[in-house]
N, C-alpha and C positions, 0 to 999 in steps of 0.2 A: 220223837216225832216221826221218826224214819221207820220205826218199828208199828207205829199208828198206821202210818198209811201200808205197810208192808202186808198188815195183817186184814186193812181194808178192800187194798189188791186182790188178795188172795178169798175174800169172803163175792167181791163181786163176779170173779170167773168161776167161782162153786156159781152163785146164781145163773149161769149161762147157759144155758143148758147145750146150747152145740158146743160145747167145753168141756160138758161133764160125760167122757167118755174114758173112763179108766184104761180101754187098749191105749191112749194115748201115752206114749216115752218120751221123756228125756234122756237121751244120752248125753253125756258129760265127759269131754277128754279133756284131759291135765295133766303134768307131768309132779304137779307140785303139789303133797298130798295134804298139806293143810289148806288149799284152796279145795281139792276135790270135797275134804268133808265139811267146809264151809256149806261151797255150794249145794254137796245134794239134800244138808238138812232143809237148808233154804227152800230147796225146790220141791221138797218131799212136804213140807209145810204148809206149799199152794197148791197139794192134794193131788202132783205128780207123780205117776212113777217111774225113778228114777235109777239108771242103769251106768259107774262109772269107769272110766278106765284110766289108766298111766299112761297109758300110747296109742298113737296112732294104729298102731298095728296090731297091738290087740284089739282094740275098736273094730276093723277091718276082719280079725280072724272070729272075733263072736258075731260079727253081721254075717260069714259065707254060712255057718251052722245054726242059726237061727232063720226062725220064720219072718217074714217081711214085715212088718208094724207100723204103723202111724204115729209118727212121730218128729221130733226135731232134732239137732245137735247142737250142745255150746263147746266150741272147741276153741284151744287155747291157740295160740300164733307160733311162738314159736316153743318146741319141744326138742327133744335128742331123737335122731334118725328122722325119719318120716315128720314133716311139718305138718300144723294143721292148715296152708295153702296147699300144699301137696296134695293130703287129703283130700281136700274140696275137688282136686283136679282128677284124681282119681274116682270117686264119687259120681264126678260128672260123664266121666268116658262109662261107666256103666249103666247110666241114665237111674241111676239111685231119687227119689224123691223120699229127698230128708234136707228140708231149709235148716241154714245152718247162720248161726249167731256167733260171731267170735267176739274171744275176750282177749285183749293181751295188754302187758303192761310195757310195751317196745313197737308199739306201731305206731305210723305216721301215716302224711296222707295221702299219698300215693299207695300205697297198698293197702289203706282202706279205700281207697276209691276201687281199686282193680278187685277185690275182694266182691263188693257189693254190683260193681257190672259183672261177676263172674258169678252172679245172685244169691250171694249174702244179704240175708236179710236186716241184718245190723252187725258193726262192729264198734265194741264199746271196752274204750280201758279202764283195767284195772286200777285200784281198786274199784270194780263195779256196783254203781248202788243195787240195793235189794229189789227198787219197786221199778227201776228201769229193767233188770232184766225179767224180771218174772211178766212184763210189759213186753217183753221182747218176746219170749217165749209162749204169751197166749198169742200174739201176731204170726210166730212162725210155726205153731198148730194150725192157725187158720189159715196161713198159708197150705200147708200142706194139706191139711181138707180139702182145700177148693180141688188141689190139682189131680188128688186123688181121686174126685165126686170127675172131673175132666177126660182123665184118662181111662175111666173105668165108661165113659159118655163113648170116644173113641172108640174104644174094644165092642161096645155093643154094636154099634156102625158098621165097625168091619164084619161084625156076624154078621151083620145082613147082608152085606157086601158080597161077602161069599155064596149066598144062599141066590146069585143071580148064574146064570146059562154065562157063558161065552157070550152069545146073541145079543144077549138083557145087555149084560156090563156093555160092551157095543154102541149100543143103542143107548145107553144112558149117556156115556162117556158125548157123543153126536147130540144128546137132547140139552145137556146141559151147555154144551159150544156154543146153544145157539142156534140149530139147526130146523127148518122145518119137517112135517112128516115126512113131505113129498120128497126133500130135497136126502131127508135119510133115505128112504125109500131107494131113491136114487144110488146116495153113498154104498149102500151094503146088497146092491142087485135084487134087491124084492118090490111089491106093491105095497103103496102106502096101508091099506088095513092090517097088512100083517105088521109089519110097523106100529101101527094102534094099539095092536095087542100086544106086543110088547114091552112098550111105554105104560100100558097099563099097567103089567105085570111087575115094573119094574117101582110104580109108586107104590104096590102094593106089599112088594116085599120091603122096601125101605122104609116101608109106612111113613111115606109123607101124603099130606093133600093136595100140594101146589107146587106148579114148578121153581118158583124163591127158593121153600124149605129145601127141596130136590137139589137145587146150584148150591145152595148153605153148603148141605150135607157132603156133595161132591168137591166143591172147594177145601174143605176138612180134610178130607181123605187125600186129595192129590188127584180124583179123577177128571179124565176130561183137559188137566190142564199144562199138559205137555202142546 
């Protein structure tokens, strides 16, 4: 039965199509190498590809030398040297996006609670079934899409961000406060038309229409809101 649904799993995220993107990895740390080749047949079987390691710190020295990827980790709890919470804390001080799934057969609930606030996207003991994590692991692809499809939303932002005067950022930073023309006008020693034009200038480079998207956009970024 386990094996029915394992392989039903695995046919419905082939049908997914925001799923079926082969740069997508699984990474897999383990220290214990019949779980490692457990899992990656497992994982390589719902059409993953899948990259494993014995430590943390290998994990860590084939991510500086490799290219950034889309992907997850299932990483075990506890290992020799370097934990996989360690890891996760480490990961985090580099602002790494790669959600991470742990497995361990010694965890309790306190440090699966502090695990998943420190966002782990699931923590699930060992022995793990087949069709929870391969469950786990299309949820923390999708996780990291979205945040990927987010931060790359961010970056264009700040291009445009850049692509404004002194005066523009200025006057944007005043328009989004809240400000009127006049009263900017006022704030930055000019006459309200010129102030027009540059409010103009400044939807135009941000390409928004209205002044909402304009506060959205600034809110995101941090402008204006000192």
């Amino acid at each position: 039965m386990e094996q029915r649904n394992t392989q039903k799993l695995a046919q419905d995220k082939n049908a997914n199509l925001t799923l079926m993107n082969y740069s997508h990895k699984v990474f897999l740390v383990d220290d214990d190498s019949s779980v490692r080749r457990a899992l990656t047949r497992l994982i390589k079987s719902a059409g993953y590809d899948v990259q494993a390691f014995a430590s943390a710190r290998d994990f860590l020295e084939c991510r500086r030398v490799t290219d950034e990827q889309l992907g997850c980790l299932v990483l075990d709890v506890r290992m020799p040297g370097l934990s996989g919470l360690d890891l996760q804390h480490e990961l985090q001080a580099t602002n790494t996006l790669l959600p991470i799934i742990f497995i361990t057969g010694h965890g309790d609930i306190p440090m699966s609670v502090k695990a998943i606030k420190d966002g782990a996207v699931d923590f699930l003991p060992k022995p793990v079934k087949d069709t929870v994590l391969l469950k786990a692991i299309e949820q923390a692809l999708a996780r990291a899409a979205q945040e990927q499809g987010e931060r790359q939303e961010v970056e264009n932002l700040l291009k445009r961000l850049s692509t404004l005067t002194p005066r523009e950022r200025e006057v944007m930073s005043l328009v989004v406060g809240g400000l009127l023309n006049k009263q900017i006008a006022f704030e930055i020693g000019t006459v309200e038309k010129t102030v027009k034009v540059h409010r103009a200038r400044v939807m135009e480079k941000m390409k928004v229409q209205s002044l909402p998207d304009l506060v959205r956009i600034a809110h995101r970024l941090g402008v204006g809101s000192a």
